[in-house]
N, C-alpha and C positions, 0 to 999 in steps of 0.2 A: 633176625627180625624181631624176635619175643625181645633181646637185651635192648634193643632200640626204642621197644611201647613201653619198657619200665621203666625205660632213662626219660621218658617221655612225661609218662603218669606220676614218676618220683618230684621232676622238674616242675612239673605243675603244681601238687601238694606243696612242696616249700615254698614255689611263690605265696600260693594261698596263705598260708600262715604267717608269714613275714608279712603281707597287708593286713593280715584281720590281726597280729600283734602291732604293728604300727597303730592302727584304729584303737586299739586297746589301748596307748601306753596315751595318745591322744585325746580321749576323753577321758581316760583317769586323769591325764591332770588338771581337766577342765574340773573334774568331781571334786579333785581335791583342794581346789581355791579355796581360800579363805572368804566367810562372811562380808568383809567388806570387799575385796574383789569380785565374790558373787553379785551384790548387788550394783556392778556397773554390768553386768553381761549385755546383750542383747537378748531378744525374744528366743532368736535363733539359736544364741548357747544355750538359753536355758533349757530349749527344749530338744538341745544334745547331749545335755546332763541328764535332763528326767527320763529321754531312751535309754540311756547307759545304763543308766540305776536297774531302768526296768530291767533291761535285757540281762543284767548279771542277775536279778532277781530270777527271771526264769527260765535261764544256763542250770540257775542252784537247783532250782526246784524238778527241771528236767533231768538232771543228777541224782537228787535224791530218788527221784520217781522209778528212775530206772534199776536203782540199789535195793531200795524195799521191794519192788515187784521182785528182782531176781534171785534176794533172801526169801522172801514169804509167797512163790509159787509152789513151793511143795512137791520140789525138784526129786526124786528118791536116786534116781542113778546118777553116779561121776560122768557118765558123759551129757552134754548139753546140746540138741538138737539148734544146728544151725537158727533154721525157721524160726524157732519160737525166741530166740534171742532179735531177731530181727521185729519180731511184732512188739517184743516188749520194748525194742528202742521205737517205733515207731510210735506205742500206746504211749509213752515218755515226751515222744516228741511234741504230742496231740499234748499230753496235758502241759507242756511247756508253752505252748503256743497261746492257749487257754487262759492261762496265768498273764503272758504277757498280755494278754486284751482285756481280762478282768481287775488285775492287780493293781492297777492303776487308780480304777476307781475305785476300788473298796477303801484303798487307803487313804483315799481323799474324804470317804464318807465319815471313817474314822477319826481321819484328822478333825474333819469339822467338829466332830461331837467332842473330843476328847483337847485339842487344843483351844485355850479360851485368848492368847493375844500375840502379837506379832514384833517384829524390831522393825524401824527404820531408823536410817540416817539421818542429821538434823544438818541443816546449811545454817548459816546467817549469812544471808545477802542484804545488806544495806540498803543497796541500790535498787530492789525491788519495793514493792509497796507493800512487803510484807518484811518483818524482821527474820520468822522462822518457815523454812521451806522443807518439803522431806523430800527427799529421794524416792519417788515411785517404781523408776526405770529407766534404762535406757532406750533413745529412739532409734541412736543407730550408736557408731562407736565412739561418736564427737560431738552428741547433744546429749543431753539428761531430760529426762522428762522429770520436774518437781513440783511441786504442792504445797499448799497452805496444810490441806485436810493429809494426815499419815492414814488414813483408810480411803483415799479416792480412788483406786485400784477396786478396792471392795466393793464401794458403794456406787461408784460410777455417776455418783450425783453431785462431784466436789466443784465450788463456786469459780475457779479456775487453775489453771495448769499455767505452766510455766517451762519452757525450754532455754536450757540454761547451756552455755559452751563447757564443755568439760576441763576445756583450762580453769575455766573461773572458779569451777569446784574444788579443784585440784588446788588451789590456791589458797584454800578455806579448810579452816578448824570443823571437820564433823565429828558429832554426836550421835552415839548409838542411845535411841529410844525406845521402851517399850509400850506399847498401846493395847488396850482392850479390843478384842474384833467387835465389830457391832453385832447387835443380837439377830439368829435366824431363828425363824422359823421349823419346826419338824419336813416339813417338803423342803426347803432354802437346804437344809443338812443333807439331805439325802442326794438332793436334783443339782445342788449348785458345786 
């Protein structure tokens, strides 16, 4: 009966693992697109690549958490009480969790103060009533959302938008551009 709930519990852990490694190898390679493949994603990649990021961010951090505590609790005996290794992964886990809720935005606070401009992509479409369009985003996996304004993302104020077929893009010479962000505010940095 006991060989039967190991072959059970064994069987289980390897499924486990082979999905959370397929998940892994999964959004690594979304992670590791290239710049301009990034910028076709959808909403929805993008926001499977910034969990990914996060979450190896606070894997590391819940690593590290749990190795400084079990070097710098001021262990004196070779043997190591069950218990107390179980709170120290738990207190690990807590500040891993921590991380992954706060990490996010700090580094965004950071970015805002610390990065001052951004790339897009440049179109020329003829056929629009503009000569130069940027690449904002995509809408889904077969329109583009483009623009006149390379910060209407930003600014959310741009004179019009454009949905473009992705063949059409595809068809066209783009340019990577670099733009100045527009200026915020000390609260816009902090809050936005």
């Amino acid at each position: 009966m006991i060989i039967i709930v190991a072959i059970g519990i064994i069987s289980g852990v390897i499924a486990l693992l082979v999905t959370c490694i397929s998940f892994l190898i999964k959004y690594n390679s979304l992670n590791s697109k290239s710049e301009l493949s990034q910028a076709f994603f959808t909403d929805e990649l993008k926001l499977k690549v910034y969990y990914y990021r996060l979450s190896m961010l606070s894997f590391i951090i819940f690593i590290e958490a749990f190795c400084i505590i079990m070097l710098f609790s001021g262990i004196e005996n070779e043997v190591i009480d069950f218990n107390y290794v179980v709170a120290v992964f738990i207190l690990s886990l807590l500040i891993a969790l921590v991380s992954f809720l706060l990490v996010g935005k700090i580094i965004k606070v950071v970015q805002n103060f610390r990065i001052k401009s951004h790339y897009k992509f440049q179109i020329v479409l003829p056929e629009v009533d503009s000569d130069n369009l940027y690449i904002i985003r995509m809408y889904n996996k077969d329109i583009c959302i483009c623009s006149k304004d390379p910060n209407s993302e930003i600014n959310e104020e741009s004179e019009k938008t454009y949905l473009i077929p992705l063949e059409d893009i595809m068809k066209k010479e783009l340019t990577k551009t670099t733009w100045p962000l527009p200026e915020m505010n000390l609260l816009q940095k902090i809050f936005n």
